[in-house]
N, CA, C and O atoms as CSV, one atom per row, in Angstrom:
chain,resi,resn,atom,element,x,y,z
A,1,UNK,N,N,103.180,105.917,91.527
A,1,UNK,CA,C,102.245,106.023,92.641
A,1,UNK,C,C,100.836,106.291,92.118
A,1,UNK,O,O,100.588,107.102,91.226
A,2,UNK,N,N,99.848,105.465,92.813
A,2,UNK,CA,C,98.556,105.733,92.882
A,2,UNK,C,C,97.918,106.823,93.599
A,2,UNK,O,O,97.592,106.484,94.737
A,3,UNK,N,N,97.614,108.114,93.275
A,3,UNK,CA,C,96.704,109.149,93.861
A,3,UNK,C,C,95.234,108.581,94.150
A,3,UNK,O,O,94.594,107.930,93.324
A,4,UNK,N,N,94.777,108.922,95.460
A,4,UNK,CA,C,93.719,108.506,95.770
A,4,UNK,C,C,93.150,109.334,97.456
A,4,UNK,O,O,93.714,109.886,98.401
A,5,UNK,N,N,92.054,109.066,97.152
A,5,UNK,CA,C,91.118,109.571,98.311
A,5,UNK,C,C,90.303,108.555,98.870
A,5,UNK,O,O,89.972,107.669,98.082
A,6,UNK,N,N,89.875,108.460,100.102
A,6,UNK,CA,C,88.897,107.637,100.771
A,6,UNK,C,C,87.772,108.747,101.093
A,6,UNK,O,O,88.213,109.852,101.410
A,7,UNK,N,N,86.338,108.584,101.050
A,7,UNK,CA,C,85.365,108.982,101.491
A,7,UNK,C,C,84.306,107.885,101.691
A,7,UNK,O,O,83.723,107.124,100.919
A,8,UNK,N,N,84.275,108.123,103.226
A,8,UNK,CA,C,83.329,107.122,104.116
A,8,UNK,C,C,82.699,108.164,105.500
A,8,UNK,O,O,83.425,108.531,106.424
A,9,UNK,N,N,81.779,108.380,105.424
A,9,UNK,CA,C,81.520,108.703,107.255
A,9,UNK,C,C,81.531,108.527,108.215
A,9,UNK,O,O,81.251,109.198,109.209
A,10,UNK,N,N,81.982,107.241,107.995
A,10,UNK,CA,C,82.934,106.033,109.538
A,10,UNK,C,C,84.354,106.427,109.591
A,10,UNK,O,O,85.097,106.068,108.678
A,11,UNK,N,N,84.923,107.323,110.844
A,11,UNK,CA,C,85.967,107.601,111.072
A,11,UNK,C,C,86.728,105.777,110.944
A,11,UNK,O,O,87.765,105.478,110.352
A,12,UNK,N,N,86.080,105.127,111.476
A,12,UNK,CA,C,87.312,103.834,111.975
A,12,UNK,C,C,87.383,103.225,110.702
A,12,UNK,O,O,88.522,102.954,110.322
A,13,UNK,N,N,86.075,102.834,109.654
A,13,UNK,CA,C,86.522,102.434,108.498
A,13,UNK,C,C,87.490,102.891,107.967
A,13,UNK,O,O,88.568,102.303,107.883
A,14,UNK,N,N,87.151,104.438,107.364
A,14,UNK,CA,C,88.474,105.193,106.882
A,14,UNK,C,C,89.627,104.831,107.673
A,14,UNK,O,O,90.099,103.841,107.113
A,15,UNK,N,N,90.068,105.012,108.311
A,15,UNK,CA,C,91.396,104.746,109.358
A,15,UNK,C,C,91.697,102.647,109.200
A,15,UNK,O,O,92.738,102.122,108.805
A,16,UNK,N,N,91.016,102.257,109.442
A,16,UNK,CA,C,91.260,100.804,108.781
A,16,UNK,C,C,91.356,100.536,107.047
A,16,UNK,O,O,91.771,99.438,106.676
A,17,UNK,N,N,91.015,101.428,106.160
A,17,UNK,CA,C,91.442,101.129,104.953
A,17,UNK,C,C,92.415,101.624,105.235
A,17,UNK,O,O,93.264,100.796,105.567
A,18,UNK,N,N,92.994,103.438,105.300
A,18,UNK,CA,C,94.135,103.335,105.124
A,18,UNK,C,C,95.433,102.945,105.358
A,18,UNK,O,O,96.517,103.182,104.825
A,19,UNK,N,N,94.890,102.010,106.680
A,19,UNK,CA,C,95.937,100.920,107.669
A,19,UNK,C,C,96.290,99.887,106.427
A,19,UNK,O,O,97.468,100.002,106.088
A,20,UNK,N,N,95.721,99.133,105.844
A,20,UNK,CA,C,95.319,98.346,104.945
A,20,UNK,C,C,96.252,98.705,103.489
A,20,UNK,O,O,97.166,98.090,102.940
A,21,UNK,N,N,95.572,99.955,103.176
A,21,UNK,CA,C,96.600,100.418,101.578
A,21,UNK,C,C,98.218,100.655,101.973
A,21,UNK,O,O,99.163,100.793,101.196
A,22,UNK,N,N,98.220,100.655,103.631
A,22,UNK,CA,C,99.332,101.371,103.663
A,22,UNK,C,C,100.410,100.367,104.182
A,22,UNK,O,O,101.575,100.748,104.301
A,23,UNK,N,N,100.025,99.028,104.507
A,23,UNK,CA,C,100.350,97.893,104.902
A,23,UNK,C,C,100.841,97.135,103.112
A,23,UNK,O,O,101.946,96.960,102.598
A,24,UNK,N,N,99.854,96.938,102.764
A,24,UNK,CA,C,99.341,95.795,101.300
A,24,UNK,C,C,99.998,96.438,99.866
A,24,UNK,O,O,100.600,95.956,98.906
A,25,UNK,N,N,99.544,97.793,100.261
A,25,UNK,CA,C,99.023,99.073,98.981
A,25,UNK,C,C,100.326,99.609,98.932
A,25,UNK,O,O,100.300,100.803,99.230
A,26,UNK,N,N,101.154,99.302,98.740
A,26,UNK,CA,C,102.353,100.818,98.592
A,26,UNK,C,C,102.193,101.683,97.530
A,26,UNK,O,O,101.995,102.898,97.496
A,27,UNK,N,N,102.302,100.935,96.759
A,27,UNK,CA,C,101.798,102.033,95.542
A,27,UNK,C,C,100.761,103.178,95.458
A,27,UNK,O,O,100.690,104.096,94.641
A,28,UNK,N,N,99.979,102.885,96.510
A,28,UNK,CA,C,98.666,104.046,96.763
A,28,UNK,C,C,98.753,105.413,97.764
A,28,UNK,O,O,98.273,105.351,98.896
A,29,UNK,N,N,99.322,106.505,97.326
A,29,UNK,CA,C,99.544,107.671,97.913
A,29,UNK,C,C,98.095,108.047,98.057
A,29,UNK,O,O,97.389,108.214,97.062
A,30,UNK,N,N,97.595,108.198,99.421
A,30,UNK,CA,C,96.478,108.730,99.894
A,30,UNK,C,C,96.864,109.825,100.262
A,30,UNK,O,O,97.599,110.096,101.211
A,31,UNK,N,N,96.060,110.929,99.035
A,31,UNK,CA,C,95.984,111.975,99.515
A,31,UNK,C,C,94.796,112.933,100.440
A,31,UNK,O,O,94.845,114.148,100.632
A,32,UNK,N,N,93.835,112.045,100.882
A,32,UNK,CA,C,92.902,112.800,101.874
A,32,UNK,C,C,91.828,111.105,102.353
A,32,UNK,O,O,91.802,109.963,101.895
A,33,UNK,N,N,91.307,111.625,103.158
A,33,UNK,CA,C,90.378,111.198,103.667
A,33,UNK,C,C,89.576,111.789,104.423
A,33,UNK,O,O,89.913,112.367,105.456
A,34,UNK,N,N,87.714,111.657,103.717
A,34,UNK,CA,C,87.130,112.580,103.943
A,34,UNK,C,C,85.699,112.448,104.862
A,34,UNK,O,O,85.634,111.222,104.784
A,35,UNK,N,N,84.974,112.671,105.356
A,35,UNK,CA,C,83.753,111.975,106.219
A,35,UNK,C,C,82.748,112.706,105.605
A,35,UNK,O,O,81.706,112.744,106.259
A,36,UNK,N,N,82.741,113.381,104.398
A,36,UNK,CA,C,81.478,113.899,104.424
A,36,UNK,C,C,81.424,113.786,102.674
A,36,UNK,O,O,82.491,113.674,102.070
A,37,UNK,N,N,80.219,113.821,101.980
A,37,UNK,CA,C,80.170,113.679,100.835
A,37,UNK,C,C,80.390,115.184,100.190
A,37,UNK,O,O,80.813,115.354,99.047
A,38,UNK,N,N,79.988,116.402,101.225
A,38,UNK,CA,C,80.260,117.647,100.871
A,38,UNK,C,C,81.983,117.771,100.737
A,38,UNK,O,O,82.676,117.940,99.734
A,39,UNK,N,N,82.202,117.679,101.572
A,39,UNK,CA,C,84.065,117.374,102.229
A,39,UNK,C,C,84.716,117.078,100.535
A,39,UNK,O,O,85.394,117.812,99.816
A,40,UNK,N,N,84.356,116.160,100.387
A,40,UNK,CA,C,85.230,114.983,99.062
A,40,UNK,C,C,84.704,115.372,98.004
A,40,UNK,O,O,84.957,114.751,96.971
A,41,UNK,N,N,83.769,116.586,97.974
A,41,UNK,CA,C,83.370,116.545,96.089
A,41,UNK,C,C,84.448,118.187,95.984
A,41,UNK,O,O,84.775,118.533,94.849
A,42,UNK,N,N,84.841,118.931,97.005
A,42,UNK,CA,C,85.813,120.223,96.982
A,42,UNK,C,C,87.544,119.531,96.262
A,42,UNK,O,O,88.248,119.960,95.348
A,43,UNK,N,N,87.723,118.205,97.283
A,43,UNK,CA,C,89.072,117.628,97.694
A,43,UNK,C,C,88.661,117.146,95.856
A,43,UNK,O,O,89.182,117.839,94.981
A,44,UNK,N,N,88.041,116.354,95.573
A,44,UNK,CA,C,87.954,115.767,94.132
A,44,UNK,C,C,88.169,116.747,93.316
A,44,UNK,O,O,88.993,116.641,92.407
A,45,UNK,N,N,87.577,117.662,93.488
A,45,UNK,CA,C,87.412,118.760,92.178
A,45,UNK,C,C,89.207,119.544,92.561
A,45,UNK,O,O,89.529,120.468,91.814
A,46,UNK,N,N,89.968,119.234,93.391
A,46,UNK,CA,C,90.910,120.242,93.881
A,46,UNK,C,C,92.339,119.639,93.567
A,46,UNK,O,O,93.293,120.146,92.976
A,47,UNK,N,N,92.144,118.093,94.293
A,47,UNK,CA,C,93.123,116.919,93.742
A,47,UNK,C,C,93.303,116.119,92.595
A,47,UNK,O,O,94.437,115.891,92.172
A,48,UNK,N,N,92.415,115.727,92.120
A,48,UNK,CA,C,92.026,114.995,90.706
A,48,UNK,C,C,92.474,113.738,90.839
A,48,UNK,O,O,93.117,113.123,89.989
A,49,UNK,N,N,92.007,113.187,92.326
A,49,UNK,CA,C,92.377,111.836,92.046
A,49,UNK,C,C,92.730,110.441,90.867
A,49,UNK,O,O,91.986,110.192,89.918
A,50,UNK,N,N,93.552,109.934,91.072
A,50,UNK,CA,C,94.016,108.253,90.127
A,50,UNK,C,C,92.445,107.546,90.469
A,50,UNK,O,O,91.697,107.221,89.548
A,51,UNK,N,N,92.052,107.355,92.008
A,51,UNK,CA,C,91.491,106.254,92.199
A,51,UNK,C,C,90.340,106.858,93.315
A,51,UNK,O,O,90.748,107.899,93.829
A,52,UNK,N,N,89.331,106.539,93.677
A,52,UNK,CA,C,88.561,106.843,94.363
A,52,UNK,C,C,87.559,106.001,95.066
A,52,UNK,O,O,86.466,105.655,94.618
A,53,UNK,N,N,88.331,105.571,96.810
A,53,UNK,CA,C,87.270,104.528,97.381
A,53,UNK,C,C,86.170,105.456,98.110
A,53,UNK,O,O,86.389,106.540,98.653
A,54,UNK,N,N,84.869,104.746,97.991
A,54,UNK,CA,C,83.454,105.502,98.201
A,54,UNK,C,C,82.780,104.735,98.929
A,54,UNK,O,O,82.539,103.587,98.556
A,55,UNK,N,N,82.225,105.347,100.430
A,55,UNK,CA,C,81.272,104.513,100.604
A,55,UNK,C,C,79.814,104.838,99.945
A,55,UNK,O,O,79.728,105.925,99.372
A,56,UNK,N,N,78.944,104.206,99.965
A,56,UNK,CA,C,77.628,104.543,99.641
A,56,UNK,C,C,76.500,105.290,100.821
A,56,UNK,O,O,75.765,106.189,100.412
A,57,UNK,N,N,76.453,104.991,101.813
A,57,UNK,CA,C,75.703,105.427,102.640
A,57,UNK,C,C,76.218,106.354,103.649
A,57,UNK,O,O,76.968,106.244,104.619
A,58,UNK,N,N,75.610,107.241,103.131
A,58,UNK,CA,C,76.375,108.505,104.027
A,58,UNK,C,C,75.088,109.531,104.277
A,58,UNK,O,O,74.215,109.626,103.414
A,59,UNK,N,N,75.037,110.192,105.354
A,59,UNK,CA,C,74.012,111.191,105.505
A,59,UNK,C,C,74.621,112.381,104.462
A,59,UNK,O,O,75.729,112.597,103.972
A,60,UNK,N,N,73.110,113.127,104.381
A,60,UNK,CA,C,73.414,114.228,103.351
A,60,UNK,C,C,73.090,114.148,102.133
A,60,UNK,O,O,72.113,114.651,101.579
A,61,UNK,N,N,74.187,113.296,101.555
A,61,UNK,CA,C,74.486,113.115,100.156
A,61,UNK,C,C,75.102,111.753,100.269
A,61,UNK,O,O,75.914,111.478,101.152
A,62,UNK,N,N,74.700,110.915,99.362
A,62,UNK,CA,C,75.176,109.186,99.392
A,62,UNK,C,C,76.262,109.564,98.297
A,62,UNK,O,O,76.531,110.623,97.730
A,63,UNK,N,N,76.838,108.131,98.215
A,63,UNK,CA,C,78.202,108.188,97.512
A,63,UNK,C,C,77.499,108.173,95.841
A,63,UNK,O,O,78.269,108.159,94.881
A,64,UNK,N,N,76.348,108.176,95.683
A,64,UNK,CA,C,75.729,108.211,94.134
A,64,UNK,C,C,75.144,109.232,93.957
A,64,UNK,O,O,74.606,109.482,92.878
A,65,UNK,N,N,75.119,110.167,95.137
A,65,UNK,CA,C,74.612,111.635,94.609
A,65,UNK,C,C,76.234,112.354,94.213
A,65,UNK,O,O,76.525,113.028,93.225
A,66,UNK,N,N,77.150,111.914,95.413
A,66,UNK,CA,C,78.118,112.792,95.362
A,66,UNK,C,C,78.764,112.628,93.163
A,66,UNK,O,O,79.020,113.583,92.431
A,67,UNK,N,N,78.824,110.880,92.726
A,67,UNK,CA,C,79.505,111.218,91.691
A,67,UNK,C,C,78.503,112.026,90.338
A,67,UNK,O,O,78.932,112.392,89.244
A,68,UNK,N,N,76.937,112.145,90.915
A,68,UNK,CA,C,76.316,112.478,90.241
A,68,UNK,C,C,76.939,113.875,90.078
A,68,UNK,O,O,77.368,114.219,88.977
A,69,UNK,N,N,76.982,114.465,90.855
A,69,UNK,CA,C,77.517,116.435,90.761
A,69,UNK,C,C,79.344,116.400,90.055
A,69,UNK,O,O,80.043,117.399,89.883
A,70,UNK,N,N,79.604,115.448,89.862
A,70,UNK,CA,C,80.345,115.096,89.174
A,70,UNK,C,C,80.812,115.202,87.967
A,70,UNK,O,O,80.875,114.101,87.420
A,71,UNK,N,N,81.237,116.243,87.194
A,71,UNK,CA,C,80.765,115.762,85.646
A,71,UNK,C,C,81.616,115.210,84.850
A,71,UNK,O,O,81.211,114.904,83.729
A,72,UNK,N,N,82.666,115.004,85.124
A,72,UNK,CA,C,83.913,114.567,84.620
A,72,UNK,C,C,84.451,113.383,85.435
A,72,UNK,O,O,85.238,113.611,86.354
A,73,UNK,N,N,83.980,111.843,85.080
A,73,UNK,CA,C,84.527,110.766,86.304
A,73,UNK,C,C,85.684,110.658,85.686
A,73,UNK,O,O,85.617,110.178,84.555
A,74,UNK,N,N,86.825,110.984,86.113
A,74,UNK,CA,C,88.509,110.838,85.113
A,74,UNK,C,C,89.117,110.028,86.225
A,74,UNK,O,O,90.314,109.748,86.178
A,75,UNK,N,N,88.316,109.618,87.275
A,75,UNK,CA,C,89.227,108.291,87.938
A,75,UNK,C,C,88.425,107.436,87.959
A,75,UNK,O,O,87.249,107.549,87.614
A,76,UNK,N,N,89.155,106.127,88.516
A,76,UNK,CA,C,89.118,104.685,88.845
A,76,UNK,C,C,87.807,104.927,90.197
A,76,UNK,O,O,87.754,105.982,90.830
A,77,UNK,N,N,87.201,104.194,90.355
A,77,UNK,CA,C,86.074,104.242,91.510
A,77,UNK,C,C,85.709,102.619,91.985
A,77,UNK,O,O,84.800,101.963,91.477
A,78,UNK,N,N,86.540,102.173,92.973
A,78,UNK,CA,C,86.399,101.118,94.280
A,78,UNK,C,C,84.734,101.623,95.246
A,78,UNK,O,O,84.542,102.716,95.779
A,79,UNK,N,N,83.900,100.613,95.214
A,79,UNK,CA,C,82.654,101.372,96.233
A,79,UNK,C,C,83.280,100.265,97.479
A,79,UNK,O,O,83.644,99.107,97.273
A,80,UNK,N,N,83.280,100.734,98.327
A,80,UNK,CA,C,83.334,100.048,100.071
A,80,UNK,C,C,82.534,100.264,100.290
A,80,UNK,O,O,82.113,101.389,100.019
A,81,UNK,N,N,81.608,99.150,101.066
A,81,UNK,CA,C,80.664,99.558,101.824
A,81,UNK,C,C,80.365,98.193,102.382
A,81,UNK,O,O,81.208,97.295,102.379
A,82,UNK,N,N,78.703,98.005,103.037
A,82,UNK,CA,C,78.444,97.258,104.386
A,82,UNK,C,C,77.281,96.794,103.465
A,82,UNK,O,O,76.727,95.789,103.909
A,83,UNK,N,N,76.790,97.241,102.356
A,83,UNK,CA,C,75.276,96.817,101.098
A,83,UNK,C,C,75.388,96.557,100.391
A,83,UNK,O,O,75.649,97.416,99.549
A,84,UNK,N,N,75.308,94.903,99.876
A,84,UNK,CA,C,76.078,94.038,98.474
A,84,UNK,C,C,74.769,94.720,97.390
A,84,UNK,O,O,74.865,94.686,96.163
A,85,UNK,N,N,73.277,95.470,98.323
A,85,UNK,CA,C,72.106,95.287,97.278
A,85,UNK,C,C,72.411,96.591,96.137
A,85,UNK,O,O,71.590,96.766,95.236
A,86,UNK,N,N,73.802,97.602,96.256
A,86,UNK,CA,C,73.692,98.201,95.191
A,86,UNK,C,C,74.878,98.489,94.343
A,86,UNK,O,O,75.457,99.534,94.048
A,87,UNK,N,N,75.087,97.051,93.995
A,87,UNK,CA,C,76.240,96.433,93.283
A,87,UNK,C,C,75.707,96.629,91.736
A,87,UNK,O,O,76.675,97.002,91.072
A,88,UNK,N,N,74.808,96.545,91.109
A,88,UNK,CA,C,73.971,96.828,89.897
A,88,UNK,C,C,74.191,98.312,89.893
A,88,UNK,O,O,74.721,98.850,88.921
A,89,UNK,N,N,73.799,99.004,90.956
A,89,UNK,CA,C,73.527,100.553,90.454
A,89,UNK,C,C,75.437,100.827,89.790
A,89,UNK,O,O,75.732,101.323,88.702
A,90,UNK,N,N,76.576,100.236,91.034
A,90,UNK,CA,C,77.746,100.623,91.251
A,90,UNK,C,C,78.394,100.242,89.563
A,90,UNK,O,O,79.354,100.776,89.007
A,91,UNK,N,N,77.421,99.064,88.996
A,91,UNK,CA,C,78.278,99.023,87.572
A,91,UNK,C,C,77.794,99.827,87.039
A,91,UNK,O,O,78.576,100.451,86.321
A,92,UNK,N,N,76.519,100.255,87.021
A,92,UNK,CA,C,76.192,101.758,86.326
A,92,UNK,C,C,77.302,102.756,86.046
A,92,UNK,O,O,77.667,103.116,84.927
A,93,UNK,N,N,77.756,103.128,87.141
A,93,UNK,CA,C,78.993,104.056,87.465
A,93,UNK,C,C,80.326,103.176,87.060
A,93,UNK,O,O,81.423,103.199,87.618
A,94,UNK,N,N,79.929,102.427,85.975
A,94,UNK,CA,C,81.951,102.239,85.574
A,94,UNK,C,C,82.552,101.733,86.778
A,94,UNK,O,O,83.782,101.726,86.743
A,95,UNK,N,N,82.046,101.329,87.783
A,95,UNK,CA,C,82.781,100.931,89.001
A,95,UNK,C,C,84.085,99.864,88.747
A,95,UNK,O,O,84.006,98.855,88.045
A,96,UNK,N,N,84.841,100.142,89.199
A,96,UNK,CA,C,85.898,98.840,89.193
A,96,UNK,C,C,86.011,97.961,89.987
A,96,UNK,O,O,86.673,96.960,89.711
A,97,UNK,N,N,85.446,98.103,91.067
A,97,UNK,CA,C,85.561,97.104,92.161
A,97,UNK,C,C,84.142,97.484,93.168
A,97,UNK,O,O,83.802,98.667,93.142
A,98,UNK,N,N,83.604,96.866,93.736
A,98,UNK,CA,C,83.071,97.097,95.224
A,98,UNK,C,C,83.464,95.898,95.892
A,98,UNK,O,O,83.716,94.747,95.535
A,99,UNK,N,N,83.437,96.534,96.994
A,99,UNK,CA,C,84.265,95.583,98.294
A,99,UNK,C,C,83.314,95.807,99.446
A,99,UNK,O,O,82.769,96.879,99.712
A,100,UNK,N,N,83.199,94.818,100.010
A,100,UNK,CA,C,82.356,94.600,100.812
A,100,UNK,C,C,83.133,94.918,102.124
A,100,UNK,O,O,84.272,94.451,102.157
A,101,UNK,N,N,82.649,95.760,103.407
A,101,UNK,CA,C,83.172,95.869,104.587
A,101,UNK,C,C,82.698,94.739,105.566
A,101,UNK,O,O,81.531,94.347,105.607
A,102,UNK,N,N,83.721,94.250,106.354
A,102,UNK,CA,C,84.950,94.693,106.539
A,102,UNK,C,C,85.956,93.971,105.666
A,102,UNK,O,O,86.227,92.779,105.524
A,103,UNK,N,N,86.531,95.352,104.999
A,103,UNK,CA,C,87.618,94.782,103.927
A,103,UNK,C,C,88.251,93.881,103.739
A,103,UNK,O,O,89.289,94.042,104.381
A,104,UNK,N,N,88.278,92.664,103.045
A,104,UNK,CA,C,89.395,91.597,103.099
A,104,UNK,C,C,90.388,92.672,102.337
A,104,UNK,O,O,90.087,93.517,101.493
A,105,UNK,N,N,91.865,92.313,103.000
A,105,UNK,CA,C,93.265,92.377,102.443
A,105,UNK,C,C,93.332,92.134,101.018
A,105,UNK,O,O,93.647,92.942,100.145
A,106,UNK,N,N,92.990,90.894,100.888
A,106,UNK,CA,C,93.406,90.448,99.987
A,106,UNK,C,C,92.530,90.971,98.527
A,106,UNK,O,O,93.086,91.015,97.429
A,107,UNK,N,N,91.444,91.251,98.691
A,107,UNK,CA,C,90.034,91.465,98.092
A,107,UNK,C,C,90.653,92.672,97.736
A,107,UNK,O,O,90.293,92.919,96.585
A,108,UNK,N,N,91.600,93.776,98.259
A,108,UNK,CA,C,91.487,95.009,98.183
A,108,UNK,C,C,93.076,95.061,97.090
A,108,UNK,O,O,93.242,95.677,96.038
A,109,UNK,N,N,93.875,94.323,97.713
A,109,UNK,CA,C,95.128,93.979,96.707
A,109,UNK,C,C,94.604,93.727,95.281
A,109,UNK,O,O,95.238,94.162,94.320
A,110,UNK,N,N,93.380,92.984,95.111
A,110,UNK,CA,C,93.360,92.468,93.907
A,110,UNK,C,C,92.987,93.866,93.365
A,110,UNK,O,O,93.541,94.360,92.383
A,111,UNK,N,N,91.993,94.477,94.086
A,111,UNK,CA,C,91.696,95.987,93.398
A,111,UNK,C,C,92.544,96.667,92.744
A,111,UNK,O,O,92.665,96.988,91.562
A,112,UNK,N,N,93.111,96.841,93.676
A,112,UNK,CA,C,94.556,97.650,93.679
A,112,UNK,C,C,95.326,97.395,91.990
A,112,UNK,O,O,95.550,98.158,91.050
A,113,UNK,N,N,95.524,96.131,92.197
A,113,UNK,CA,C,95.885,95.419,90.733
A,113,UNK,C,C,95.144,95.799,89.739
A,113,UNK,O,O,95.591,96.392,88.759
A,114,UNK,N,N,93.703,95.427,89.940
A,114,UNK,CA,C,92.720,96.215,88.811
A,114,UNK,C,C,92.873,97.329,88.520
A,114,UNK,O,O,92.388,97.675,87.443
A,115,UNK,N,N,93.337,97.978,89.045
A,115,UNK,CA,C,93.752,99.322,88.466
A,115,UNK,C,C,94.843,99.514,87.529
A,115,UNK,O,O,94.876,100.036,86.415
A,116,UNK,N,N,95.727,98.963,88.254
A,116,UNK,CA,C,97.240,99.264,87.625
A,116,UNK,C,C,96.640,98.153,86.214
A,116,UNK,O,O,97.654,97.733,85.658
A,117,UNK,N,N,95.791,97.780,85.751
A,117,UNK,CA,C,95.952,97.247,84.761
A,117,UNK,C,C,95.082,98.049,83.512
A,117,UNK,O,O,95.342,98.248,82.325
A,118,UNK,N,N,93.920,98.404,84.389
A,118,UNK,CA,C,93.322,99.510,83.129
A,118,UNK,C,C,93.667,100.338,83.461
A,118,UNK,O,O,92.845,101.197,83.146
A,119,UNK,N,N,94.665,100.879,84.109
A,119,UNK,CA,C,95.700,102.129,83.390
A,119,UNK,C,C,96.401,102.229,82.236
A,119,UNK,O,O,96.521,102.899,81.210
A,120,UNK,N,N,97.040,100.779,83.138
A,120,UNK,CA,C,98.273,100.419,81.618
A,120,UNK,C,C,97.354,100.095,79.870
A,120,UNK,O,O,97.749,100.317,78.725
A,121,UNK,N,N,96.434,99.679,80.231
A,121,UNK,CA,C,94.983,99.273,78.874
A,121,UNK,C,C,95.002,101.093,78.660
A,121,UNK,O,O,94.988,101.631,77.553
A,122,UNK,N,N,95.027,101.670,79.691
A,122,UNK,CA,C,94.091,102.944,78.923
A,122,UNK,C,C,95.612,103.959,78.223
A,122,UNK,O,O,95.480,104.731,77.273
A,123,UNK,N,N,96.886,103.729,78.905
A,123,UNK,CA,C,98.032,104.397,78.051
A,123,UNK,C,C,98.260,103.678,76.865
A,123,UNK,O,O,98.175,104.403,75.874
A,124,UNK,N,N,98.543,102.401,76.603
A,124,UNK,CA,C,98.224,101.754,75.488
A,124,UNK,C,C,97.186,101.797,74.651
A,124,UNK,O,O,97.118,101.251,73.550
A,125,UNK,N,N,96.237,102.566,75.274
A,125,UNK,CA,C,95.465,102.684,73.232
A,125,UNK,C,C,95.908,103.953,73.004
A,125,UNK,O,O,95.974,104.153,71.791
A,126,UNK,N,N,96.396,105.337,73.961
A,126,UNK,CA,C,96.679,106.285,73.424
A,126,UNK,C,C,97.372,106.786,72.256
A,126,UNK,O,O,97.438,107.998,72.050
């Protein structure tokens, strides 16, 4: 199983990905979903997520302040969001995927896959 968190400030997004991982995704045990960037940096530091979908635009704190307070990125990071214009910053951050809302299925399976593969890359050089 995949450990993972959603943080978005759109109740219905959140609730439509995890319709989505939980349909497509079996492998992905969601353990929270969070609406606030304050919310998800406690749950991160508490859970230690596998995988971590982010939106970017969030009041408060955006999804690039939140991994900034961050100091240890030890998961996988999917960006969701509705703004293809900060796809450059998102490879900055090691990103593995961004996905554009509203989620294709299929777009999100392949993610999903991306993972399970630089996992298996990252136990194999151990």
């Amino acid at each position: 199983m995949i450990n993972a968190i959603i943080v978005d400030d759109e109740p219905y997004c959140t609730e439509a990905l995890a319709i989505l991982l939980q349909r497509y995704c079996p492998q992905v045990d969601l353990k929270g979903s969070y609406h606030s960037a304050g919310e998800a940096l406690a749950a991160i530091r508490a859970q230690h997520p596998q995988l971590l979908f982010l939106d970017i635009e969030m009041p408060r704190m955006n999804g690039f302040e939140l991994l900034e307070k961050i100091k240890d990125l030890s998961f996988e990071l999917i960006f969701t969001t509705s703004y293809d214009q900060y796809a450059i910053k998102a490879i900055r951050f090691s990103a593995l995927d961004y996905l554009l809302k509203p989620i294709d299925r299929e777009e999100l399976v392949r993610s999903v896959q991306k993972w399970r593969s630089a996992f298996s890359l990252r136990c194999r050089s151990r």
